[in-house]
C-alpha positions in Angstrom: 138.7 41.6 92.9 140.3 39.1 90.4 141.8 35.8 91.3 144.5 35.6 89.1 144.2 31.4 88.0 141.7 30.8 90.1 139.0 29.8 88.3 136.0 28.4 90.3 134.7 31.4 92.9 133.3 30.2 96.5 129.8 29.7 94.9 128.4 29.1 98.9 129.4 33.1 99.2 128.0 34.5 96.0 124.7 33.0 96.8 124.8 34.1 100.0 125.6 38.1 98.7 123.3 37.2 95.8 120.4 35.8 97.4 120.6 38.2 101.2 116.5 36.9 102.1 119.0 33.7 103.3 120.1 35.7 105.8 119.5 38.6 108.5 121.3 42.0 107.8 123.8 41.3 110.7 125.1 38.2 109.2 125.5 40.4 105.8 127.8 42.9 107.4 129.7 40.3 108.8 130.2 38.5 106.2 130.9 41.3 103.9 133.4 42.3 106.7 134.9 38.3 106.8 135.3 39.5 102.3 136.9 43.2 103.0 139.5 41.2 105.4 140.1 38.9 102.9 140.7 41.3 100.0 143.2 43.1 102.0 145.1 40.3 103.2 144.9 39.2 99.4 145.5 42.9 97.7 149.3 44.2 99.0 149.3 47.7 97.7 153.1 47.9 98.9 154.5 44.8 98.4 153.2 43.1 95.2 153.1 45.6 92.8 152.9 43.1 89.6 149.6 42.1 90.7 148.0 45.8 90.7 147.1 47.1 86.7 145.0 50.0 86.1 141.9 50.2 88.8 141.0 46.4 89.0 142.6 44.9 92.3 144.3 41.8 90.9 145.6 38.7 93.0 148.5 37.6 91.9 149.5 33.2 92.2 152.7 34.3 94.6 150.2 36.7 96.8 147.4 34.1 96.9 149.6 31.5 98.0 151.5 33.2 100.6 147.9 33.4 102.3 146.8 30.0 101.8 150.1 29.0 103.8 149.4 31.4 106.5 145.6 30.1 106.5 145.4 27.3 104.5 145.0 24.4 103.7 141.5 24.1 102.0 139.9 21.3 102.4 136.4 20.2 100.5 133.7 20.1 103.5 135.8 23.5 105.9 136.1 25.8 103.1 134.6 28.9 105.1 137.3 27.8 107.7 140.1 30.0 106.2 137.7 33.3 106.3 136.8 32.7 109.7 140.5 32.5 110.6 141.1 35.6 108.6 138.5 37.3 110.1 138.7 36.6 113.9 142.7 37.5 113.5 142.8 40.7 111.6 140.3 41.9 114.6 142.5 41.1 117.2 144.6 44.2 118.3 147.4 42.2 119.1 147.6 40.7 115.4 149.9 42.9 113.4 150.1 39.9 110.2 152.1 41.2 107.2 155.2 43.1 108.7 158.8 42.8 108.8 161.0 41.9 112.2 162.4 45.7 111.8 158.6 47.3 111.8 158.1 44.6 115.0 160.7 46.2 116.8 159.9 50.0 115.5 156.4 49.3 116.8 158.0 47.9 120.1 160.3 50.4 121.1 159.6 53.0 123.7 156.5 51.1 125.0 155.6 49.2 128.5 157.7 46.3 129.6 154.9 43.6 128.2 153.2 45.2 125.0 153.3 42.5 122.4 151.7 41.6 119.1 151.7 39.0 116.6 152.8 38.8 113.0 153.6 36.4 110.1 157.1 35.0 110.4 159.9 36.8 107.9 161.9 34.6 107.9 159.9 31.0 108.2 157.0 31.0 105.8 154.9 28.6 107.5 155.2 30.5 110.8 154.5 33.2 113.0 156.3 35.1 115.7 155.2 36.7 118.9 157.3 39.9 119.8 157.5 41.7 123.1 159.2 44.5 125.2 161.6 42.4 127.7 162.4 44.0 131.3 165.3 45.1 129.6 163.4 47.2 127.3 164.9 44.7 124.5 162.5 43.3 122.4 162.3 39.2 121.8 161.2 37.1 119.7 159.2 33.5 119.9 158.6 31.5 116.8 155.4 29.8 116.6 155.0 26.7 113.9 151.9 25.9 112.1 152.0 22.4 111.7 149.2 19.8 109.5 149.0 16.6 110.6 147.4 13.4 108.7 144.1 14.3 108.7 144.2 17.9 107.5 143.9 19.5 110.5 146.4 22.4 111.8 147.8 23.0 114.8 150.5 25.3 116.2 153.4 24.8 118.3 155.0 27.3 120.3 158.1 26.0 122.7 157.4 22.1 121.6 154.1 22.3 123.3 150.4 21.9 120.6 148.1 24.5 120.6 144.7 24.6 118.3 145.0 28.3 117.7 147.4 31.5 117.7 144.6 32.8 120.0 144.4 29.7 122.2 148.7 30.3 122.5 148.1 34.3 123.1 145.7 32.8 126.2 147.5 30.2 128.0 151.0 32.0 127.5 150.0 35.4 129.2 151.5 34.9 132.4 154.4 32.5 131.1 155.5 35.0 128.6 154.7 38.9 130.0 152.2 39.2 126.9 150.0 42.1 128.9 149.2 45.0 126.4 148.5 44.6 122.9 150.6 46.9 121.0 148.6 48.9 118.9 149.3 50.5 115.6 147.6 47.2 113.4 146.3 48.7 109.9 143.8 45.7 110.3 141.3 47.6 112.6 140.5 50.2 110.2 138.3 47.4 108.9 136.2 47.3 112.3 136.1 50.5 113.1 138.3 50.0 115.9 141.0 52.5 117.3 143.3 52.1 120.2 144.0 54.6 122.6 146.0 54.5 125.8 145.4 50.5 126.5 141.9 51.2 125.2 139.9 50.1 122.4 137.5 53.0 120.9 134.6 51.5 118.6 133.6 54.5 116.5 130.8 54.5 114.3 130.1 55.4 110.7 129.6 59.1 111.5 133.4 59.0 113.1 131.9 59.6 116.8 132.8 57.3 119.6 130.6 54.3 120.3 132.1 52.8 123.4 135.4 52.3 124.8 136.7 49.1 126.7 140.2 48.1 128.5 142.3 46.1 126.5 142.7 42.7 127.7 
């Protein structure tokens, strides 16, 4: 994976893949799982064509800066930060990320009064929206703001009340909102292994046969 004008890798990472006696096989997967969410948050096969050439995956300046507004900012002594948001969202079932308010509601429609999920904002770019199935079997929408203050650090406001995640909002809004079933149908839990089936989620290992299966919370 190029980083089209980035020049200066995460050299923290590379020793870490190049040097794996630092540390145990479990925290190689994950963190080779924290780079595979990464790359495909970073790599839009549908949607940033220009930055796609022959077999390389290529990041292109627009792409990479669309995530660092979603994630971002960097800052010098929390770079890992932004991985460890990307990773603990694209395993959440409810977190949908790249698609448009249309796919939201195609993804909606038909389903329990209460099946939600979360996605980056079409129309705000430093946002992100909560949809849901209504009573009315309508589906709404809540805009949530990402906000930096002073000091670098990012918080999110949903309804002029501060929360320090999107998960920490998903959590204390449950009740207040209706947000009872994830909506399933996220591309991100390929990744994981993860499938969802019937308000269930189905871990399945590498030979494709079902690990476990637990309720959806």
């Amino acid at each position: 994976m190029i980083f089209l004008g980035i020049s200066q890798p995460n050299t923290k990472i590379l020793d870490l893949m190049n040097n794996p006696m630092y540390i145990s096989n479990q925290e190689m997967e994950e963190l080779k799982l924290k780079l595979k969410c990464l790359k495909t948050l970073l790599i839009d096969d549908d949607k940033d064509d220009e930055a796609l050439t022959g077999n390389e995956d290529r990041v292109s300046i627009n792409r990479f800066g669309q995530v660092m507004t979603w994630f971002g900012p960097i800052k010098e002594l929390n770079r890992g930060r932004i991985i460890d948001e990307i990773y603990e969202h694209l395993k959440s079932t409810w977190f949908h990320g790249d698609i448009t308010t249309q796919e939201a509601v195609d993804r909606l429609l038909n389903s329990e009064v209460g099946t939600f999920l979360l996605r980056f904002s079409t129309s705000s770019p430093n946002s992100f929206t909560i949809s849901k199935v209504e009573k009315s079997g309508l589906v709404l929408h809540h805009r949530i703001h990402k906000i930096v203050n002073e000091e670098g650090k990012v918080e999110f406001e949903l309804d002029s009340n501060q929360y320090e995640s999107l998960r920490d909002i998903i959590d204390k809004n449950k009740e207040r909102l209706g947000l009872i079933i994830p909506c399933s149908g996220s591309k991100y839990l390929s990744i994981f292994n993860i499938k969802t089936k019937g308000g269930y989620i189905e871990m399945v290992n590498n030979n494709g046969r079902e690990d476990c299966k637990m309720e959806i919370e």
